[in-house]
C-alpha positions as CSV (number, residue, x, y, z in Angstrom):
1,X,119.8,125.1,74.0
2,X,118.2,123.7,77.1
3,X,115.6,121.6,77.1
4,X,113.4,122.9,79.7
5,X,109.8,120.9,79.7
6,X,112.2,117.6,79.7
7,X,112.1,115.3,82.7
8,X,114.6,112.9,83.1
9,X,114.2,109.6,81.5
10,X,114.5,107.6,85.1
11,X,111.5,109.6,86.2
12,X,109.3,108.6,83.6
13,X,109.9,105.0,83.8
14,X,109.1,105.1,87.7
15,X,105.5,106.6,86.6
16,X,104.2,104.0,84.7
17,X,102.5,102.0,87.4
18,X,100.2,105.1,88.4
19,X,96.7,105.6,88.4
20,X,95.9,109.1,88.8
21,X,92.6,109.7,90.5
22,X,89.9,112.0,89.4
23,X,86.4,112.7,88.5
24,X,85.6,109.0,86.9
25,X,83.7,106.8,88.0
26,X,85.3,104.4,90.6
27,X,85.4,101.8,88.4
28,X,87.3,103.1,85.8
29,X,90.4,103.5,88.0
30,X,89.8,99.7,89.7
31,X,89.9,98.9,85.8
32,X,93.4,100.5,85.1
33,X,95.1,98.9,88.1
34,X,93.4,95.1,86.8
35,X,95.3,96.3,83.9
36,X,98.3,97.6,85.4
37,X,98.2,94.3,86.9
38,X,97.9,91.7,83.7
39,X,100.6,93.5,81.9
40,X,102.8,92.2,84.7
41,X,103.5,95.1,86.7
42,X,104.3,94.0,90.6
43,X,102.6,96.8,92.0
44,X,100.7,100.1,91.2
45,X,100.6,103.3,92.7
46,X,97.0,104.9,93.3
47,X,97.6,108.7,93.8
48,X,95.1,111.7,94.9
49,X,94.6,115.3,95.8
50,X,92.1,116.6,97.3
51,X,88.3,116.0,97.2
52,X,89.7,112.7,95.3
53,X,91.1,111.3,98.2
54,X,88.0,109.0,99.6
55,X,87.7,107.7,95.7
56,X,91.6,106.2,96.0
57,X,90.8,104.8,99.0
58,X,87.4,103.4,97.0
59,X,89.1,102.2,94.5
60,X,92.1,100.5,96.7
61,X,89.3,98.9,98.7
62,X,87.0,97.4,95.8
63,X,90.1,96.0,94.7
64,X,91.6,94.5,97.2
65,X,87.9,93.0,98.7
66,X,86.4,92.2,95.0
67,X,89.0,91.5,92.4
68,X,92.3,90.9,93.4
69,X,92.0,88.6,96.7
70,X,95.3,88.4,97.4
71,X,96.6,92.4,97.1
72,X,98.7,93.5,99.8
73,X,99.0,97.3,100.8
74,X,102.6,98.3,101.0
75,X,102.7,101.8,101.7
76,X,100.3,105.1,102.1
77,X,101.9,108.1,101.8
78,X,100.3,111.4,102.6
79,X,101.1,115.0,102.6
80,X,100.1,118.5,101.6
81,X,101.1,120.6,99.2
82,X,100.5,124.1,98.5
83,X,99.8,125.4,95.2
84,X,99.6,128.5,94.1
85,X,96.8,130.4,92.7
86,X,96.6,133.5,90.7
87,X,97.7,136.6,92.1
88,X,99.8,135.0,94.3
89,X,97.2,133.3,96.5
90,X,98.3,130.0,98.2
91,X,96.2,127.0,99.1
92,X,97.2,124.0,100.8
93,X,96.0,120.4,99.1
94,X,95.9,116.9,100.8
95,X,97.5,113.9,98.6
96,X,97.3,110.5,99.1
97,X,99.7,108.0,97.4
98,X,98.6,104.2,97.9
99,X,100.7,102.0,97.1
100,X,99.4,98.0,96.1
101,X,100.7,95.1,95.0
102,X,99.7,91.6,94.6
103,X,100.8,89.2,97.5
104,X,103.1,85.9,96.6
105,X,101.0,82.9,97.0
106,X,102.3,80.2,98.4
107,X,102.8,77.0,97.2
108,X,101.2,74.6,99.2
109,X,103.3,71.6,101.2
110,X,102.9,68.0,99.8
111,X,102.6,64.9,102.6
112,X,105.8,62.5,101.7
């Protein structure tokens, strides 16, 4: 018996840190990353196709100038992919994969 709809269990501990942009309000994904962030993850992974793309960049943006002062942008990723419709139509898709974390503050020097 195979077990086809299974993913491996190392790819579903590298998702955990994503925040998968869609049709809420901006907010709502700024929300999940503050959250993403208080649990203790390191850094979070804003991803989005399409039409969504200008929202991730939103949402990256709010964050980094309202509520996290000190997030750093590590990497932006973008692509296309091509998915297919029905009857065998293709279309191609934009993505966008942000990837933020929050910056190590340094400790400030004491005079001797």
């Amino acid at each position: 018996m195979s077990n086809k709809g299974a993913e491996p269990e190392e790819e579903h501990t590298q998702t955990e840190n994503v925040v998968l942009i869609g049709k809420k309000p901006v907010m709502n994904y700024v929300t999940a990353c503050i959250t993403f962030f208080n649990t203790g993850e390191k850094q979070v992974v804003v991803k989005a196709r399409g039409r969504a793309i200008s929202k991730a960049v939103d949402t990256v943006e709010l964050l980094r100038r309202a509520f996290v002062k000190n997030l750093d942008i590590h990497k932006i990723d973008i692509d296309t992919e091509e998915l297919f419709k029905f009857e065998g139509q293709k279309s191609n898709v934009s993505t966008i994969e942000i990837t933020v974390a929050k910056a190590k503050t340094e400790q400030p020097k004491e005079d001797n």
